[in-house]
N, C-alpha and C positions, 0 to 999 in steps of 0.2 A: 291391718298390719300395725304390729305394735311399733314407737320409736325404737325400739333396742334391738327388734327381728328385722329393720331397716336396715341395720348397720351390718348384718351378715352376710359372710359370702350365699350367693343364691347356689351354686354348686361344690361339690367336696369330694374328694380321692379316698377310700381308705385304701389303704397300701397294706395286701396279707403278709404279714412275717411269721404266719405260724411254723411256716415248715423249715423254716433257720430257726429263730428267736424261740418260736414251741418248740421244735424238734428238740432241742439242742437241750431242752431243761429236765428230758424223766428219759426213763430208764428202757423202753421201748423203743426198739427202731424197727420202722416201716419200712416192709419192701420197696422195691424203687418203683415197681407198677401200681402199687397203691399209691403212692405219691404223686405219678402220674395221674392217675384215677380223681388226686384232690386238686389239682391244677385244672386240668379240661373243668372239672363240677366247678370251680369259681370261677372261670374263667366261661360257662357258659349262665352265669349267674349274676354276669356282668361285671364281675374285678376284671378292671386291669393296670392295674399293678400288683405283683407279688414277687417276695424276695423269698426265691426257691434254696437257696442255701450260703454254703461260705465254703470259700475256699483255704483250709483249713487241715493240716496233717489226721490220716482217717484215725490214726491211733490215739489222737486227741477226743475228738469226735467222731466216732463211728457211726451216731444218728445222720450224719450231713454227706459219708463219705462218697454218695453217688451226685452231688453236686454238678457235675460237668454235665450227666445223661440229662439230668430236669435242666440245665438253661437250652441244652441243643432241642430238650423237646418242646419247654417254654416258647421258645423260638419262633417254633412254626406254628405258632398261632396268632393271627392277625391280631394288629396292632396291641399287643402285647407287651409293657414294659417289663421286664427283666433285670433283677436287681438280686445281688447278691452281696454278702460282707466278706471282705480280707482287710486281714490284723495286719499284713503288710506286705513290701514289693514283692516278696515270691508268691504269694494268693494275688495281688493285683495281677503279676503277668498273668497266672492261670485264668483269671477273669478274663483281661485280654484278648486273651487265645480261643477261648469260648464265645468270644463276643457276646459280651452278657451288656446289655444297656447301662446300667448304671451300677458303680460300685462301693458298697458304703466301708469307710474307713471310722472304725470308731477310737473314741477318744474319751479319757475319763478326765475330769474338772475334777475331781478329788485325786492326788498323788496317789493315798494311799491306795485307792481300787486301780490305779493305771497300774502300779508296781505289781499287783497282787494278779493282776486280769491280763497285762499285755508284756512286763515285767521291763516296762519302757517308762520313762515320765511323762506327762502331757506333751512337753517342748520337743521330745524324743521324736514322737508320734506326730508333732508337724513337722520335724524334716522329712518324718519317712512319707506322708503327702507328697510332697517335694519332688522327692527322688521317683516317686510314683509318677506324677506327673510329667517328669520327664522322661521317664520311660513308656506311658501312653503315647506322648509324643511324638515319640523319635519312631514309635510301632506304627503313626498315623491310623491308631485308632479311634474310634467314635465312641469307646466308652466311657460316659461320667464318671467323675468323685464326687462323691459325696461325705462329707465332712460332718460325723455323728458327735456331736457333744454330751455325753453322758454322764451319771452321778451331779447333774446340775442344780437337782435343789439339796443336796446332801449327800452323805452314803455313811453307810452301816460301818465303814471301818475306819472312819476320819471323821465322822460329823459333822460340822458346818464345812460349807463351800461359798467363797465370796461370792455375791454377782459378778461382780466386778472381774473375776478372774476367769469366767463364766463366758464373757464377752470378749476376754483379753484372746482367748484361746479359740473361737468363733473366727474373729477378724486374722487371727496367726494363720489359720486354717486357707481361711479367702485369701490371704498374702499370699501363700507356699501354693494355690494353683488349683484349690479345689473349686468344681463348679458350681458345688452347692453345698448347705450347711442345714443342721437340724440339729436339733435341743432333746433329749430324753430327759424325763425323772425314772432315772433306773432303778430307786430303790421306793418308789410309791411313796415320798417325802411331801410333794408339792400339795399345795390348796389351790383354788381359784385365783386369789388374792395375789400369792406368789407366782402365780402360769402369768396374768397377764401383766404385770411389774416386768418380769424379765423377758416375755415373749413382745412386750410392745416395743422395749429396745433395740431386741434381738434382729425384730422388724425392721425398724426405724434404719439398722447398720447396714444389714445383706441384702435389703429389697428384695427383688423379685430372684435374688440368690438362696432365700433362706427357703427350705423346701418342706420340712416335715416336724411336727411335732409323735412324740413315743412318751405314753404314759403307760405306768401301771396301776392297777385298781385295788393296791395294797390295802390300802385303808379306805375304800367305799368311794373314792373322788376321782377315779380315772373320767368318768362322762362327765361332771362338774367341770373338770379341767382342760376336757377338750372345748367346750362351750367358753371357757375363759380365753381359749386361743383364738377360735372363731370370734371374738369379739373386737380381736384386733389386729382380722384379717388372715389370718393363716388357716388355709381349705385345705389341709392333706393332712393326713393323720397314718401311724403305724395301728397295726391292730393284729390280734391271733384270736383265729375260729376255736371258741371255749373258751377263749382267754387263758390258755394255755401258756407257759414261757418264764424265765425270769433268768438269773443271772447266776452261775454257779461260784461266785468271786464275792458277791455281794448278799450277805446271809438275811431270811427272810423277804427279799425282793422276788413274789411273787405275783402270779395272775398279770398279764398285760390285759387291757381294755380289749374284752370282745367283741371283734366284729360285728357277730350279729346284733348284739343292742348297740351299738355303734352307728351300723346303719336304720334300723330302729328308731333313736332318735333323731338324725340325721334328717330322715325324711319323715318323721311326725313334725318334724318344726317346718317341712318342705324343701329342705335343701335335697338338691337331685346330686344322688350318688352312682346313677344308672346300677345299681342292684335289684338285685328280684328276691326279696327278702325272702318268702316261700322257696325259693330252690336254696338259698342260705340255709334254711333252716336243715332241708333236708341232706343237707353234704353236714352237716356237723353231723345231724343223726348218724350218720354213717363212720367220720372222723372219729366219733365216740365207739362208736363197736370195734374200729379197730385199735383202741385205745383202753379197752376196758383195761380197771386196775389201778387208771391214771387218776391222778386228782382232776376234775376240769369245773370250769368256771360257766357265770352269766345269769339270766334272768328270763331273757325270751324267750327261750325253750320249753321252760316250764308253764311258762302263762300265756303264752301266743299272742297273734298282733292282736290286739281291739278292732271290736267292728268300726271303729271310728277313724282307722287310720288309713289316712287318705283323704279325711274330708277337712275342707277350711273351715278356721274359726276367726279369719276375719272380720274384723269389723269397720265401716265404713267411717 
């Protein structure tokens, strides 16, 4: 074991957001029993976590509109976290109400994608946390917020994004009542360099609050980037089966970090993700038939595991 694979977390989550985060970005919508069909296959595959959809007006998104049926059927499957996004309190109640685990509130670090994406400003969007969380409350329900910081290393319609500003709006988030907090590069901006500069801090502030890193593999560093996170502590990662997904607000912000190479590397370096990479492989095969037409993404598919994976190259 090398000094630098010391310092790694020894196990890691990836959390599927294909069928929010992918659905939500091409032009095919999957029946609700197909959907079903891709929940049970990852979820006998060994994810458990997946963010089945958002609660979200269907004439918005028509891809998401069966939402409520995937978390009641999410549900029933043991220990199963269930995570869903609303843009705000009228999706958080519907969350609520469905009793979905946890619910992610996003939030854009660049003004000009918050205006463009939630038509709210950052500061907007942590009162509406707020008023969220007071309304979980008063529901005494047991569902999480979760506090999504997004366009954090840039975006496509603003340009630079402070750190600084980056953090101001993390800690606004943990103020106003969310339980947890997480960092995207939504528009595939970041390097190594820059993931762990602002993910060491990011650390340093929310502790064991800060929950999730979300890359895209825009520019070829989605896996470089999650390795830079893992370097300084953060084991959970977003991910979409094909690397499917991106942001219809934020132009060119394609392909999220595929799962399967995801988990791939994950456990080539030995980190236990309890995936069964082989049944991975075989639910995308499938995800892609009924997707043909769609662009999709990744690596493993094409070249398969190596006979090597699985064996230690420790040295003593």
């Amino acid at each position: 074991m090398t000094p630098s694979s010391a310092r790694l977390p020894r196990t890691a989550v990836i959390r599927e957001v294909g069928l929010r985060d992918g659905l939500q970005s091409i032009a095919t919508v999957l029946p609700t029993e197909q959907k079903r069909e891709w929940i049970r296959a990852a979820y006998a595959a060994g994810q458990r976590e997946i963010e089945v959809g958002s609660f979200v007006p269907a004439r918005l998104l028509p891809q998401l509109a069966d939402t409520r049926e995937l978390v009641a059927f999410a549900k029933t499957l043991p220990e199963l976290f269930v995570s869903v996004l609303v843009p705000n309190l009228r999706g958080a109640e519907s969350a609520i109400a469905a009793q979905a685990d946890l619910m992610i509130v996003p939030l854009s670090a660049s003004h000009a994608h918050s205006l463009a994406n939630l038509r709210k400003t950052p500061d907007d969007v942590v009162a509406e946390v707020a008023r969220i969380r007071a309304a979980r409350d008063a529901a005494g329900s047991k569902t999480l917020i979760e506090g999504g910081v997004g366009t954090a290393f840039g975006c496509t319609l603003q340009g630079h994004v402070e750190k600084s500003e980056v953090l101001r709006l993390m800690q606004a988030l943990l103020d106003a009542g969310a339980d947890r907090v997480s960092i995207a590069d939504t528009v595939g901006y970041a390097d190594p360099g820059m993931v762990r500069d602002l993910f060491d801090e990011a650390v340093r502030i929310a502790g064991d609050r800060f929950w999730c890193g979300h890359f895209h593999d825009t520019r070829g560093l989605g896996l470089a980037n999650v390795y830079a996170a893992l370097e300084v502590g953060v084991n959970r990662f977003d991910a979409c089966l094909a690397g499917i997904g991106g942001c219809p607000h934020a132009p060119g912000a394609s392909g999220n970090v595929s799962t399967e190479d995801l988990a791939y590397m994950l456990g080539s370096m030995g980190i236990d993700t309890g995936i069964d990479i082989d049944q991975l492989l075989a639910l995308r095969k499938q995800v892609a038939e009924w997707l043909q037409g769609e662009t999709l993404h990744g690596s493993l598919w094409q070249a398969g595991l190596p006979k090597t994976f699985g064996q230690s190259f420790a040295t003593a």
